[in-house]
N, C-alpha and C positions, 0 to 999 in steps of 0.2 A: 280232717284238717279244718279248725274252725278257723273266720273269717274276723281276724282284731284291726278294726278300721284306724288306730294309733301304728300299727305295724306291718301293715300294706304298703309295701312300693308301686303298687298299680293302681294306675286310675280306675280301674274297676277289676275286680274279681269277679265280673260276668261273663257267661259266653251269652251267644244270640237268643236263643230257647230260655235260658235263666232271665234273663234279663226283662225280655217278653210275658214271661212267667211274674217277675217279681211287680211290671208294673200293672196288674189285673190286682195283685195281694193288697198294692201299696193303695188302691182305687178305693177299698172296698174299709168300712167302719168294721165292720163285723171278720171275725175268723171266717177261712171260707172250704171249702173242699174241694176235692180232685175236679169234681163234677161243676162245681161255681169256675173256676179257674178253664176248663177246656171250654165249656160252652161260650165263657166272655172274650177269650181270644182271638184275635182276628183271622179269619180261616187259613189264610196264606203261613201265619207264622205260627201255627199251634201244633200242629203234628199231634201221633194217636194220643187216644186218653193214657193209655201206660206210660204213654214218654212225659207226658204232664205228670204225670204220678212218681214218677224217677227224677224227674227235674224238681220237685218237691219236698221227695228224701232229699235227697244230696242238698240243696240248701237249708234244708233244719239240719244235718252232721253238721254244715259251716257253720253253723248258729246264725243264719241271716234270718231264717221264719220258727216260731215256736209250731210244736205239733201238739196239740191235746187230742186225746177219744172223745165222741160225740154221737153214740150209739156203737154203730160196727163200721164207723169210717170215722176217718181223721181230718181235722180241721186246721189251718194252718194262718197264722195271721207274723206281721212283719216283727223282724227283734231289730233291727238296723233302719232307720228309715234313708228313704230315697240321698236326703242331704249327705248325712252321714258314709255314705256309701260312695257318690262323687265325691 
């Protein structure tokens, strides 16, 4: 289910984890990966690296982050910015 900020009835299409998730991606100039994104998170809200890593699929399905290859891990950077999303 992709994420069309014209045809959203919600003020956000975030849950807590996503959301946490999205503003480390929205922080950063560069694509980042699973490892950039768990390390920058603040301890409290980040939970294991696989749950970063699943909260990271599921926002590239919505089409909120692109994914490229970048050797043998994936790099993810924003396709909606922060505005756009409020």
């Amino acid at each position: 289910r992709r994420f069309v900020p014209s045809r959203t009835g919600l003020s956000t299409p975030l849950g807590k984890l996503e959301q946490a998730v999205m503003e480390v991606v929205w922080e950063q100039r560069e694509p980042v990966s699973v490892t950039d994104v768990h390390e920058a998170m603040p301890q409290k809200s980040r939970g294991a690296y696989n749950t970063v890593k699943t909260t990271l699929e599921r926002l590239a399905e919505k089409g909120i982050v692109s994914r490229s290859k970048a050797g043998k891990a994936f790099r993810y950077a924003p396709v909606v910015s922060k505005d756009e999303l409020e």
